[in-house]
DORODREN-311515 format. One record per residue (C-alpha): z, x, y. Coordinates in nm, 3 decimals, always signed. Layout:
REM residues N
node zz Z; xx X; yy Y .
...
***
This chain:
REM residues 201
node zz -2.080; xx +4.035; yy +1.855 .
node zz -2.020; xx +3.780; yy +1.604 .
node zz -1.721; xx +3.505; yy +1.685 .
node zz -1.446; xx +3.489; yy +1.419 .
node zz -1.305; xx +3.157; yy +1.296 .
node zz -0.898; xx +3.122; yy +1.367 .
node zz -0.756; xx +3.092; yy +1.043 .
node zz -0.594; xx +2.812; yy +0.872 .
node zz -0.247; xx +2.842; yy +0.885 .
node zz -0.162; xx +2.538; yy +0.741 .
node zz +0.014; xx +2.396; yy +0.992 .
node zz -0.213; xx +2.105; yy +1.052 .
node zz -0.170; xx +2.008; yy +0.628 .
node zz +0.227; xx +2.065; yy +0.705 .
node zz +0.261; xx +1.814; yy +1.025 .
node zz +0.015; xx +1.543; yy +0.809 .
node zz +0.272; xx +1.520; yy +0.511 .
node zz +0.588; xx +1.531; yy +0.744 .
node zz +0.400; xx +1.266; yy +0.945 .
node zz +0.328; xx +1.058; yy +0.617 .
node zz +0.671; xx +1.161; yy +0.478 .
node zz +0.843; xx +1.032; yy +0.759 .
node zz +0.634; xx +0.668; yy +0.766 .
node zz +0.703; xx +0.617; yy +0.425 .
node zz +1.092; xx +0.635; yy +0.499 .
node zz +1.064; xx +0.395; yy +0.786 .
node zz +0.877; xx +0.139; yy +0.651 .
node zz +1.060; xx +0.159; yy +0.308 .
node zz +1.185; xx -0.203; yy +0.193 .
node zz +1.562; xx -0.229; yy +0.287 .
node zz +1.801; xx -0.254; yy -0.017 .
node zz +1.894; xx -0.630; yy -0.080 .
node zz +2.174; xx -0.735; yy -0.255 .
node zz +2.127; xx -0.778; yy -0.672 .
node zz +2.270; xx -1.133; yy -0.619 .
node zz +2.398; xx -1.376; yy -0.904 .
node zz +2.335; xx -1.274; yy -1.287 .
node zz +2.117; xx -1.527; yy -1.504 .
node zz +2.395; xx -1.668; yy -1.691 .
node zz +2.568; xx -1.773; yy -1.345 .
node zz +2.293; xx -2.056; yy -1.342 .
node zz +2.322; xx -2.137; yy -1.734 .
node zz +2.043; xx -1.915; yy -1.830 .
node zz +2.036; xx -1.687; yy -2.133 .
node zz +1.840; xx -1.374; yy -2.021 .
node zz +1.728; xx -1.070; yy -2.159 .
node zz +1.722; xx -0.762; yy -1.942 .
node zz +1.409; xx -0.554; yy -2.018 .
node zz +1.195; xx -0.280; yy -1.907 .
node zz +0.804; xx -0.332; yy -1.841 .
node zz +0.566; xx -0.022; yy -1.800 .
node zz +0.359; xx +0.004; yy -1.517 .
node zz +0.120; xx +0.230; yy -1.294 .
node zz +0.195; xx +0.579; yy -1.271 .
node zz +0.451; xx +0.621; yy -1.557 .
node zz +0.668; xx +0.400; yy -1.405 .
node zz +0.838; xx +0.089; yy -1.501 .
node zz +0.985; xx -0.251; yy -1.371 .
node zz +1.295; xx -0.431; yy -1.439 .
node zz +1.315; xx -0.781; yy -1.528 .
node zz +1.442; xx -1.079; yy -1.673 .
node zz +1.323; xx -1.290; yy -1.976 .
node zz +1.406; xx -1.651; yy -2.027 .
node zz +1.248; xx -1.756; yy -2.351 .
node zz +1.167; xx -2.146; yy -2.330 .
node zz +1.414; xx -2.385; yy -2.499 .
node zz +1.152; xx -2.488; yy -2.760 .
node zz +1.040; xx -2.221; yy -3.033 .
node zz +0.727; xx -2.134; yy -3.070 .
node zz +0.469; xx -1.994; yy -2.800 .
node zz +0.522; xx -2.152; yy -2.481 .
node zz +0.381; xx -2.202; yy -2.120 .
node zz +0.568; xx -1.919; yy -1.898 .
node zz +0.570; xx -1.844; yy -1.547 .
node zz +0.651; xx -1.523; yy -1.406 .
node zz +0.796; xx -1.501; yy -1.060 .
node zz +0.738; xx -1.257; yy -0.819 .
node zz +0.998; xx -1.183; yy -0.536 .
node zz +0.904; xx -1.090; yy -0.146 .
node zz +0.954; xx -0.791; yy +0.049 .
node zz +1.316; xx -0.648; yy +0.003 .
node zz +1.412; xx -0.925; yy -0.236 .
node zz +1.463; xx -0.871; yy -0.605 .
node zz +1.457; xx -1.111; yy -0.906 .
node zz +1.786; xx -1.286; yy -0.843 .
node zz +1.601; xx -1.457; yy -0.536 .
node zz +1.397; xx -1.662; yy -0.772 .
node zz +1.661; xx -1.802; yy -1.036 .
node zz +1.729; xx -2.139; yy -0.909 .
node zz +1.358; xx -2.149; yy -0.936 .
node zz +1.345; xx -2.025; yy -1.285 .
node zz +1.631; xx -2.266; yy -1.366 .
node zz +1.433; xx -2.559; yy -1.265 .
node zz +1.128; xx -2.396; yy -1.432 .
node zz +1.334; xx -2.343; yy -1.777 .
node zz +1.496; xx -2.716; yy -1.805 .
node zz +1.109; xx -2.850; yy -1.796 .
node zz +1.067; xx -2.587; yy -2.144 .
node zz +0.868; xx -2.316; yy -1.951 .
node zz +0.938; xx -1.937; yy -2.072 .
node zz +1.042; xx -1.766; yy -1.717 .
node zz +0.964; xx -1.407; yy -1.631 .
node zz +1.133; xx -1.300; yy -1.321 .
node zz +1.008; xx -0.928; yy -1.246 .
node zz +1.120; xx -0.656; yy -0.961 .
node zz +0.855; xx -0.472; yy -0.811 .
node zz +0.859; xx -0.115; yy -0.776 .
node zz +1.121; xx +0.000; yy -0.490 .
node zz +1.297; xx -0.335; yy -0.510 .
node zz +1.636; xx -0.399; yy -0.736 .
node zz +1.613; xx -0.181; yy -1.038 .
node zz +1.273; xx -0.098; yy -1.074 .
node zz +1.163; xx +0.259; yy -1.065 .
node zz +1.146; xx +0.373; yy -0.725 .
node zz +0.761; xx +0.503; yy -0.569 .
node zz +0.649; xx +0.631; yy -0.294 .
node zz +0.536; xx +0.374; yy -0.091 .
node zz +0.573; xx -0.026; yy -0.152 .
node zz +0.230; xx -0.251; yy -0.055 .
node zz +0.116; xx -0.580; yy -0.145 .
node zz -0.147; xx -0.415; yy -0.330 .
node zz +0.105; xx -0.272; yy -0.554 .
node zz +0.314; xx -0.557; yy -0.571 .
node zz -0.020; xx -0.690; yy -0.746 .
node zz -0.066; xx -0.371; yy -0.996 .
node zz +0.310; xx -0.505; yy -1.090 .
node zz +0.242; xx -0.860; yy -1.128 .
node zz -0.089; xx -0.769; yy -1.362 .
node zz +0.131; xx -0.526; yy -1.577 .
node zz +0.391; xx -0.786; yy -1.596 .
node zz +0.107; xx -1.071; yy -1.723 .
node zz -0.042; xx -0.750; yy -1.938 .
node zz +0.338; xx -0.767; yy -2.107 .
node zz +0.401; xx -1.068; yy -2.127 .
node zz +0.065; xx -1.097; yy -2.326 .
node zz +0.283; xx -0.908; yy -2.630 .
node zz +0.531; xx -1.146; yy -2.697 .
node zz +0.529; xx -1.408; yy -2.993 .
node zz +0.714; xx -1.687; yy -2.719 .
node zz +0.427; xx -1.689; yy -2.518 .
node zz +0.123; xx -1.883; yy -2.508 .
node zz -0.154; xx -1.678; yy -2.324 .
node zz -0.358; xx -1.970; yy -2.220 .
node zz -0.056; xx -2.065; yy -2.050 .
node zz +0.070; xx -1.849; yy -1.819 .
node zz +0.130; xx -1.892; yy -1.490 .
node zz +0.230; xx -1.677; yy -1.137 .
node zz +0.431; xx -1.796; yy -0.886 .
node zz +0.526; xx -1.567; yy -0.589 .
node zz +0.721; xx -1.576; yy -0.250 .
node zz +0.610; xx -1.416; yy +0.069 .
node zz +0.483; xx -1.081; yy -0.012 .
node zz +0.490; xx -1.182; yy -0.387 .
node zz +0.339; xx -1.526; yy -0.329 .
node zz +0.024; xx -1.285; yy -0.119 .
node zz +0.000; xx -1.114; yy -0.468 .
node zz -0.013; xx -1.363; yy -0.704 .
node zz -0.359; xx -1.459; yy -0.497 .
node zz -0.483; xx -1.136; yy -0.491 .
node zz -0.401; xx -1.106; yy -0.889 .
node zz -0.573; xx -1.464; yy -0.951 .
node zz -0.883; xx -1.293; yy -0.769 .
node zz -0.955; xx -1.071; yy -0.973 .
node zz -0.896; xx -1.183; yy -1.324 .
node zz -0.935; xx -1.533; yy -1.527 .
node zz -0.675; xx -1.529; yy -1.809 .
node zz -0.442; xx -1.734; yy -1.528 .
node zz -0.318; xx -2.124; yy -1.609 .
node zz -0.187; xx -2.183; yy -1.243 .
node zz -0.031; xx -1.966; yy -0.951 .
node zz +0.155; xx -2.112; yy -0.679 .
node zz +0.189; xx -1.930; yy -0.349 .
node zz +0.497; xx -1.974; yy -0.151 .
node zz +0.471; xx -1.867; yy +0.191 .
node zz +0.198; xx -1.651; yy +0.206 .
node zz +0.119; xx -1.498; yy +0.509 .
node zz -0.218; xx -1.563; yy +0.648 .
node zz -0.346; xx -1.232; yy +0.696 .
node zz -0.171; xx -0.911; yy +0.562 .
node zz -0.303; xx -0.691; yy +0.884 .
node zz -0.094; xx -0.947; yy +1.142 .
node zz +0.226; xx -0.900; yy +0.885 .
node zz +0.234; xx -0.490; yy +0.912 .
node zz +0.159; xx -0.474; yy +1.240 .
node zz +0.487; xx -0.745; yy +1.307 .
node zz +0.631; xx -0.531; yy +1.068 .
node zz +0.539; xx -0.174; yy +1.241 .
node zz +0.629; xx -0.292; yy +1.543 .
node zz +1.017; xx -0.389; yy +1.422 .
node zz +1.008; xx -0.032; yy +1.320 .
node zz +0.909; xx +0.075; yy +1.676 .
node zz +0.612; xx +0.284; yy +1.482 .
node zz +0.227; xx +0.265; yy +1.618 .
node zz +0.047; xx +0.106; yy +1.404 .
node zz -0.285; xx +0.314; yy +1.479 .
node zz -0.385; xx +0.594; yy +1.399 .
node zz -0.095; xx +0.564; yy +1.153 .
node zz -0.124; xx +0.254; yy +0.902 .
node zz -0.371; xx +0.491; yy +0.758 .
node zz -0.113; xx +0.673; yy +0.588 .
node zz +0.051; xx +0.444; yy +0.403 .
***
C-alpha cells in the first residue's frame, strides 16, 4: 500500500512571515528627533525629494555652494536612527569653505519613505541614488563630489566607494570594524537570537 504525503497546510509559510514580520519590527531604527532646521545654523536649504530603489524616495537637504557655478559637494550620510539634522554643523563648516552640501535621510529614518527593513546595504543603495542625483544638477561639479558618513552611514560611504570610481574623497566617521560584531551587539539589546534568525532580515 502506497504511503501518502501530509499535505501542506501552509502553516510552516504562515509562522516564517510572522517570524520575519515580527524581526523586522524589533530591530526597526527608533524614531529620532528631526532636530534644528537649516536656517537655524545660517544655511539656505532647499527641501527636496530624491528617487530611490523600489519606487521609493528620500528626503533631503540642498545647500548650493556660495560661489555660482558647478562646485565641489559633499553629501552626508547620517547613522542608525539619526536623520539629516545630525550632520548640519558639519555641513555648516563644509558650506563656509564653498562646498555644495547634500545632507540625505535614508529610508526609515526622518522623512524618507518608510521600507521594510533598514541595512547598511541599503543605506548604500541610498547614498548611490543620492550621488546618481546629485549628478543632475547644474551646481555641481561631478569630478568633485565627495561622501562623508557617520557610523552606519560612515560603513556605507566605504562600501559605495567600493564599488564605483566617479568618487573625489569619502571620509568615514566612526565606522564600525566589522558589520557582523555590530548586529549581533545590536540583536542582543533587542534580547533576539541572532542565529538562525539574522537570516531574515
Amino acid at each position: 500500500m502506497a504511503h501518502q504525503r501530509p499535505r501542506q497546510n501552509g502553516l510552516g509559510i504562515g509562522r516564517f512571515f510572522r517570524v520575519s514580520h515580527w524581526m523586522k519590527s524589533v530591530l526597526a531604527p527608533d524614531v529620532a528627533p528631526e532636530g534644528s532646521p537649516p536656517h537655524a545654523h545660517g544655511l539656505l536649504a532647499q527641501a527636496v525629494r530624491i528617487p530611490t530603489t523600489r519606487g521609493l524616495s528620500l528626503f533631503a537637504w540642498f545647500v548650493p555652494a556660495l560661489a555660482t557655478g558647478p562646485r565641489p559637494t559633499v553629501v552626508l550620510l547620517h547613522g542608525w536612527c539619526g536623520n539629516a539634522s545630525n550632520l548640519l554643523p558639519a555641513a555648516k563648516a563644509l558650506h563656509q569653505a564653498d562646498f555644495a552640501v547634500l545632507l540625505m535621510e535614508a529610508r526609515n529614518h526622518g522623512r524618507s519613505d518608510h521600507d521594510d527593513h533598514s541595512s547598511l546595504p541599503r543605506f548604500a543603495e541610498d547614498l548611490d541614488s543620492a550621488i546618481t542625483w546629485l549628478k543632475t544638477l547644474p551646481q555641481v561639479d561631478i569630478t568633485r563630489i565627495v561622501a562623508l558618513g557617520h557610523s552606519v552611514g560612515a560603513a556605507a560611504v566605504l562600501l559605495s566607494a567600493s564599488r564605483r570610481d566617479d568618487l573625489a574623497a569619502v571620509v568615514s566617521i566612526a565606522a564600525f570594524a566589522h558589520p557582523e560584531q555590530l548586529m549581533r551587539r545590536w540583536f542582543a539589546s533587542r534580547r533576539v537570537p541572532y542565529w538562525p534568525l539574522a537570516w531574515s532580515i
